[in-house]
N, C-alpha and C positions, 0 to 999 in steps of 0.2 A: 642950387636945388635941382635942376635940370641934370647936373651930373647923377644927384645921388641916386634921380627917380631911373635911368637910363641904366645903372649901373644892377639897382633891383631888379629890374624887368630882366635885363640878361643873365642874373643870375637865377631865376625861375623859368626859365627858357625848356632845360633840360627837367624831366622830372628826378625830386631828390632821393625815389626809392627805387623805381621799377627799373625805369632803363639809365637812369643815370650809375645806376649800380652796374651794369649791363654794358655801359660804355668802360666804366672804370675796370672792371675785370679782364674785358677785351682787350683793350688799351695794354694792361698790365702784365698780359699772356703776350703779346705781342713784342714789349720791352724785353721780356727773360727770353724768348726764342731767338731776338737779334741781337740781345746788348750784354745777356749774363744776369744770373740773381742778385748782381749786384744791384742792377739798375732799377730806377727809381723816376716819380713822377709827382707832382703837388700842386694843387690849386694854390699859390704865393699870396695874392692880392686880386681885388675888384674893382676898377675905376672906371674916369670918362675924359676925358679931355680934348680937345680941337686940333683935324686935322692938319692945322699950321702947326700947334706947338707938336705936335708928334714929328713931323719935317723937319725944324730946328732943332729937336733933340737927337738928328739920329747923327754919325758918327761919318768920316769922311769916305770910309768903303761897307755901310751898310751890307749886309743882306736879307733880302727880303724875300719870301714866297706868294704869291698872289693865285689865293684859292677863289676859284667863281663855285655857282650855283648852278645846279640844272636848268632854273628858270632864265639863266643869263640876265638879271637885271641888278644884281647883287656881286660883290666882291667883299673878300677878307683880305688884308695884309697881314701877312705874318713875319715879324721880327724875329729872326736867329742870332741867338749871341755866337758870335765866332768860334769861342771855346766851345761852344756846345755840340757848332756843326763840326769841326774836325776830331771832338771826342767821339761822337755817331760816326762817323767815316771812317774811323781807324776802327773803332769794333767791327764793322762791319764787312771791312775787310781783312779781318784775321789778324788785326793787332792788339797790342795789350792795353788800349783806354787809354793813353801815356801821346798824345797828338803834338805834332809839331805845328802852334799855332801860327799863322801867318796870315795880315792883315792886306788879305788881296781878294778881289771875286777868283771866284771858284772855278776849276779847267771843265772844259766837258765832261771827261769822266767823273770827276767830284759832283759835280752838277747831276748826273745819273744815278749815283750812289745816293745821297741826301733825295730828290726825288723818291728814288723808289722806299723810302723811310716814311715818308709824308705819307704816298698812296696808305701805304700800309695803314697807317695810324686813321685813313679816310675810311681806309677799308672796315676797320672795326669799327667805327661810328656806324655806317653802314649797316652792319651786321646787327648792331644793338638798336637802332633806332629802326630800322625798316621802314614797315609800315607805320609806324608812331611817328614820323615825321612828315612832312611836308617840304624839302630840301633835302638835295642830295650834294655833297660837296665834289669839286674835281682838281685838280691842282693844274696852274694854269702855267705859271715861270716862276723864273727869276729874276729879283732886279739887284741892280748891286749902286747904286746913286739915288738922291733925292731928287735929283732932275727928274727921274725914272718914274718915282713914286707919286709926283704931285700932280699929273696927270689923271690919275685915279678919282680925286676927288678933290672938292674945293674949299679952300682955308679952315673957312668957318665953319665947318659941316663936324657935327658932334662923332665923337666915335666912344663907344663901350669898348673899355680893355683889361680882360683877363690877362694876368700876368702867372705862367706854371714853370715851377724848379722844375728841373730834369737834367738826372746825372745818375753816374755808374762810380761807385763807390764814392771817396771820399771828393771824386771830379763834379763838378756840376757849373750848369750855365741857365739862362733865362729864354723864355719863349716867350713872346708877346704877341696876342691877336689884337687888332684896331678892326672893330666891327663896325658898320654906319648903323647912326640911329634910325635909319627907315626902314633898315632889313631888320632890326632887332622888334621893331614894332610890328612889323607884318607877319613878323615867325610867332609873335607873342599872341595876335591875332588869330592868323590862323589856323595855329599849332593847340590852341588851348584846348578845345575839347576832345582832340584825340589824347591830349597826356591823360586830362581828366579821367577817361576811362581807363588807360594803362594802369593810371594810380589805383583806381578802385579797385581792376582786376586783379594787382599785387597785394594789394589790403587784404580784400577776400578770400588770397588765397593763401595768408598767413596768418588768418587768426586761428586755429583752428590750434596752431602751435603755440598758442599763447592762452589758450582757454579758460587756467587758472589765475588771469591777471583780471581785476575789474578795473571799469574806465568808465569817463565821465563823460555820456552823450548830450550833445549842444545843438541848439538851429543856427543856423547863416541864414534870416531872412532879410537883408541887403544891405547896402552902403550908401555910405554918405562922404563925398570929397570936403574937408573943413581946411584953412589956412591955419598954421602954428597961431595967430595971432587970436582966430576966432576960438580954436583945442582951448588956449590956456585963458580965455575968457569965459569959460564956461560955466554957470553957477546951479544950485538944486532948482529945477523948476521951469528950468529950459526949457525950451523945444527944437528938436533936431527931426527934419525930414528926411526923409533916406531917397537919394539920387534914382537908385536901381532896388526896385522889391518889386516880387511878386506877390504880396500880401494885401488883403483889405478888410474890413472892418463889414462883416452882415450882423445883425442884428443883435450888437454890443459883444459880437466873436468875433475873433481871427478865422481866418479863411484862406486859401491861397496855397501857393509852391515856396517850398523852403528846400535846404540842404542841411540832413542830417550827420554831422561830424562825430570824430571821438580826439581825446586827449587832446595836441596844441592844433588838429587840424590838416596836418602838413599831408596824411595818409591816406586823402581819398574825402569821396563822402556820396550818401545815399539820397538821391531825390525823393521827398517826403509829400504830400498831402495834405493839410492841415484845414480842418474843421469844428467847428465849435460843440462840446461834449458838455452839457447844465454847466458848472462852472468852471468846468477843465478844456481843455485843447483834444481834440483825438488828431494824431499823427501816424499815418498812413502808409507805409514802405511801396512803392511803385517801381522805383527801377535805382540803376547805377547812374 
């Protein structure tokens, strides 16, 4: 369970309209100006797994990138499949995508070439998240052993990992990030209400092209954490508390701050007011 919860929260990390579009676009202008219209990029898979078994599983001349944080209390691993990094190298340097793979760390200049790849693809994060973010990333080395790597962090320490295809024409290799679960909880933290309003401000400034669709307006007034055990013991007539609401009960009304959504939610939403109206609710528009 710990995987799957660790594995959700990273993947709501970036938002999925404003700038994670924003990322993907950049990202994707970036791949055609170094790599060719052939090339290509894909979220593969979302997991979690323990920095022991990521060690055991790597291969006997890994390669590894180790991207830090502005704040320096954070590091990424990132895993390059070999075929991937000498498919980038030979585009890069004015060959046909056609690498002669070789199962060895990389010379200095290879090592500058693959570098200056990274920055770039840091570069467009950069550019798309800016201000929406709260971390800046930088590329720090190379490692090419697991001796190298287990330094970084300690066996049992959970990591979230996204796994992205990336390849030029019918060539393609794997890229794996191993995130630790503390930087993913602290970005989740502190990042949430800057995305919040990205979202909203993306929301708002596309509906206007959609005018002639109606949608279905909802409140979010709060949550409650339940066990699978407790969900599927549920019967009519229950009572469930909610953890986190700002709502209360005046004089047999609702009352309180809620969030006004539309459709499944994903696009934003509207901080509302909520007041009691004879036997209806009045719901009040105040801000994003």
């Amino acid at each position: 369970m710990e995987e799957v919860r660790l594995a959700e929260e990273l993947g709501h990390l970036l938002p999925a309209t404003a700038a994670g579009e924003d990322v993907g676009r950049g990202i994707r202008r970036m791949f055609l100006r170094h790599l060719g219209e052939k090339s290509f990029f894909y979220l593969d898979s979302l997991s979690a797994t323990l920095f022991g078994t990521f060690l055991g599983g790597l291969p006997e001349s890994p390669l590894l990138a180790v991207i830090g944080t502005d704040s320096g209390d954070s590091k990424i691993i990132a895993q390059i499949d070999t075929n991937l990094a000498f498919l980038v190298m030979d585009r890069l340097l004015g060959g046909n995508a056609i690498p002669n793979v070789e199962n060895r760390p990389l010379s200095e200049t290879e090592q500058g070439v693959l570098q200056y790849f990274i920055m770039q693809a840091l570069l467009e994060l950069w550019k798309a998240c800016g201000e929406s973010t709260r971390y800046h990333f930088r590329f720090e080395k190379f490692l090419f052993s697991a001796r190298d790597a287990e330094k970084a962090f300690q066996q049992k320490d959970l990591m979230a990992v996204p796994v992205y295809k990336v390849g030029i024409g019918e060539l393609s290799g794997f890229l794996r990030l191993y995130i630790p679960e503390p930087f993913v909880k602290k970005a989740a933290q502190i990042g949430g209400a800057v995305r919040k309003g990205e979202e909203n401000k993306y929301f708002l400034s596309g509906v206007d092209r959609y005018g002639y669709i109606s949608t279905v307006l909802w409140l979010d007034g709060g949550r409650a954490t339940v066990s699978n055990t407790e969900l599927a013991s549920l019967e009519p007539g229950d009572v469930v508390l909610f953890d986190e609401t700002a709502l209360s009960l005046k004089d047999g009304g609702i009352e309180g701050m809620a969030d006004l959504k539309a459709g499944q939610g994903d696009e934003g939403a509207l901080k509302v007011k909520l007041a009691p109206l004879d036997r209806s609710i009045k719901c009040t528009v105040i801000g994003g």
